[in-house]
C-alpha positions as CSV (number, residue, x, y, z in Angstrom):
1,X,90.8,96.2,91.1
2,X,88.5,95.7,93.6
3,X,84.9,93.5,93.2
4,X,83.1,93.5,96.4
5,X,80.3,91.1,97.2
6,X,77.4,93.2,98.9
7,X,74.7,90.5,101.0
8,X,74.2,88.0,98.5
9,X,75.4,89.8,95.3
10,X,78.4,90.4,93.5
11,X,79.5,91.8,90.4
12,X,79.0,90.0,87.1
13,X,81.7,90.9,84.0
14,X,80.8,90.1,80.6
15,X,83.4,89.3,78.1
16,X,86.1,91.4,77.5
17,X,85.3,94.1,80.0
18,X,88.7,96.0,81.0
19,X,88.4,97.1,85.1
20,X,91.1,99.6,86.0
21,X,93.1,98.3,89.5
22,X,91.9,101.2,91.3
23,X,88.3,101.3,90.8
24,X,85.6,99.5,93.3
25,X,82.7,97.3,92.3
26,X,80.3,96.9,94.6
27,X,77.3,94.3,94.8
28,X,74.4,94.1,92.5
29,X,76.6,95.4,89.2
30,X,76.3,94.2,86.1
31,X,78.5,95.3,83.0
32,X,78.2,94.5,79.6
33,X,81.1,92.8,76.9
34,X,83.7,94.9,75.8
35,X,82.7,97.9,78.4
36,X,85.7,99.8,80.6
37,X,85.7,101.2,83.8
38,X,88.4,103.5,84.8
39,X,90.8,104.5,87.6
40,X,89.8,105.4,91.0
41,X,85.7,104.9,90.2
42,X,83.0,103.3,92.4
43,X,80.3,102.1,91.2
44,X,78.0,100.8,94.0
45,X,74.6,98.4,93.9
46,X,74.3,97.6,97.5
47,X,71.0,99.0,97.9
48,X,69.7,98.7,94.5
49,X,70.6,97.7,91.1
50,X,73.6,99.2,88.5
51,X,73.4,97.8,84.9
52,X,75.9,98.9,82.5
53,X,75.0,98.3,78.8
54,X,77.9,96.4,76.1
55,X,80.5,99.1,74.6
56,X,80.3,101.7,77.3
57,X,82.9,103.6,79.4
58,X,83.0,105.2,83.1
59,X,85.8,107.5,83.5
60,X,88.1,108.4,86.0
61,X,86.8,109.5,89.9
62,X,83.1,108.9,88.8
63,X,80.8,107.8,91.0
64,X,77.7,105.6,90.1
65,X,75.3,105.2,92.8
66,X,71.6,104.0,93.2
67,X,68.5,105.1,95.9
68,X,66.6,102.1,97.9
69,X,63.4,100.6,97.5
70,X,60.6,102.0,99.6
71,X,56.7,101.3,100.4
72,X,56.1,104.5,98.6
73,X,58.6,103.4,96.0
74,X,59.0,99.9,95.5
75,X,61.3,100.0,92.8
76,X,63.5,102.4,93.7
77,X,65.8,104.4,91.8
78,X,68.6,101.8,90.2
79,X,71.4,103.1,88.0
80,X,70.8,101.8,84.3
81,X,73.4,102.8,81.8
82,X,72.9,101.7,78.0
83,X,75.4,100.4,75.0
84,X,77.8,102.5,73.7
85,X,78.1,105.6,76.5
86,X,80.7,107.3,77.3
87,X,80.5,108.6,81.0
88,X,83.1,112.0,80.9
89,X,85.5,112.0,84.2
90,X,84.5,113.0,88.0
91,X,80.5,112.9,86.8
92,X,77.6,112.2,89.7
93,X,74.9,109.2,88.2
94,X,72.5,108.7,91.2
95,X,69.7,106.3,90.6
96,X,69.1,107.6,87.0
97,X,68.6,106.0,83.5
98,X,70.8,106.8,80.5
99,X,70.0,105.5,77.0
100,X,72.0,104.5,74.1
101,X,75.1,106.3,72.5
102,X,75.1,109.1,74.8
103,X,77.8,111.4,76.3
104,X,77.8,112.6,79.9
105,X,80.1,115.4,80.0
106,X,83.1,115.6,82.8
107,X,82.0,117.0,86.2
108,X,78.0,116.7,85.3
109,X,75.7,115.2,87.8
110,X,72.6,113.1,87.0
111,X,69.8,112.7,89.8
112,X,67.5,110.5,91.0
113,X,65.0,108.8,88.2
114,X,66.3,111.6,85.6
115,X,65.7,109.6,82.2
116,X,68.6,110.4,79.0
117,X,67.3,108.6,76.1
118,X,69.5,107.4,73.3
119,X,71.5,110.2,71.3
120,X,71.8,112.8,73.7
121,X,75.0,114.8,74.8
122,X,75.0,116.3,78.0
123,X,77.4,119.0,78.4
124,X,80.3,119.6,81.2
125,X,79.3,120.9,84.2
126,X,75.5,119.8,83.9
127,X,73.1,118.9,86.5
128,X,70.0,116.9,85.1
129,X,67.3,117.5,88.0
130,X,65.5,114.5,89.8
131,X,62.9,113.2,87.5
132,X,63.6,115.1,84.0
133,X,63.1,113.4,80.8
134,X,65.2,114.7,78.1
135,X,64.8,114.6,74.5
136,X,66.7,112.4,72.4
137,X,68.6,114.2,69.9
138,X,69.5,116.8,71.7
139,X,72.9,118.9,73.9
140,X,71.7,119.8,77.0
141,X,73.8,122.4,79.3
142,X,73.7,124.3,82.3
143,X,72.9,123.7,86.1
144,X,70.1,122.6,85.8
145,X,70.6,122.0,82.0
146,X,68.6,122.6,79.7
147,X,68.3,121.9,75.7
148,X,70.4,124.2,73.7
149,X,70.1,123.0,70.2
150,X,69.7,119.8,67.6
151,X,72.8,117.8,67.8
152,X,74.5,117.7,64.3
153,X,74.8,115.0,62.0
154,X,78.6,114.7,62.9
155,X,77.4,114.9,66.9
156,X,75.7,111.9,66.5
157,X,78.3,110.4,64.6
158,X,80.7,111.4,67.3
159,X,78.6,109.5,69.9
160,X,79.0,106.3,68.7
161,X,83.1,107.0,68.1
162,X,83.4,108.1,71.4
163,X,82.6,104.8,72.5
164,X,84.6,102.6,70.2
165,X,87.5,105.1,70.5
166,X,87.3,103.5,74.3
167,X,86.9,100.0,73.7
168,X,90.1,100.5,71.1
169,X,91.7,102.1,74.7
170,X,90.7,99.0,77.0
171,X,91.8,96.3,74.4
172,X,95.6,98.0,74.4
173,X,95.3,97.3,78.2
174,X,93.5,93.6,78.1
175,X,96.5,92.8,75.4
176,X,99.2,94.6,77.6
177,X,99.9,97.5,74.8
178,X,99.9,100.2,77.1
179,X,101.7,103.4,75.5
């Protein structure tokens, strides 16, 4: 595992936060209790802020990235990722917001201040365009995506087991049960 300091910030772990050798932490990254980050990832707050919420997962090869702070843009674009996510494998999140209980299909790629709220389902292979605001509640698909239907009952439901499936995953690994 690899934590890198970036100027005068480094990564803060809350408790119980499983970090896969051969992913990188970089700077100004902050990740909730019983979240997981997974092999080969980067994740990198040098030149803004990542925050990722309690209960979430980053798979494998994603990269999480963020978009500086300007005169025109004095925030900038940080990465914000809530509770309970599940980020699929090799997906893009640039400088974006994602809400609660969501799921970002493999290979997608979020853009710059592109806003997920909570219970939304983005499918494989999407591209959410700089700026767009979904609507909660919803699966979303196609480059760029776009809203394809209600989510079900059982969707929903899913969402939140997708998440705890993962921290049940990490806690074999914190207690050495690998299988």
């Amino acid at each position: 595992m690899a934590l890198f300091p970036y100027l005068n910030t480094v990564p803060v772990l809350g408790d119980r936060v499983f970090l896969h050798p051969s992913c990188q932490i970089i700077g100004d990254v902050k990740i909730g209790g019983d979240s997981s980050v997974w092999c080969n990832t980067v994740l990198r707050g040098d030149v803004n802020h990542i925050v990722v919420g309690r209960g979430s997962n980053v798979q494998d090869l994603t990269v999480g990235h963020v978009s500086h702070k300007t005169p025109d843009k004095p925030d900038g674009s940080p990465l914000i990722i809530g509770d309970y996510v599940t980020v699929g494998h090799a997906v893009i999140l640039h400088g974006c917001t994602i809400g609660n209980e969501c799921l970002i299909g493999m290979g997608s790629i979020v853009m710059d201040d592109a806003v997920i709220p909570d219970r939304v389902m983005v499918g494989a292979g999407s591209l959410i365009s700089p700026g767009k605001t979904l609507e909660s509640g919803m699966l979303y698909m196609g480059r760029p995506a776009k809203a394809v239907r209600a989510l079900t009952q059982e969707e929903v439901a899913y969402l939140r087991y997708s998440a705890e499936h993962y921290m049940r995953v990490k806690d074999n690994y914190l207690n050495g049960l690998q299988t």
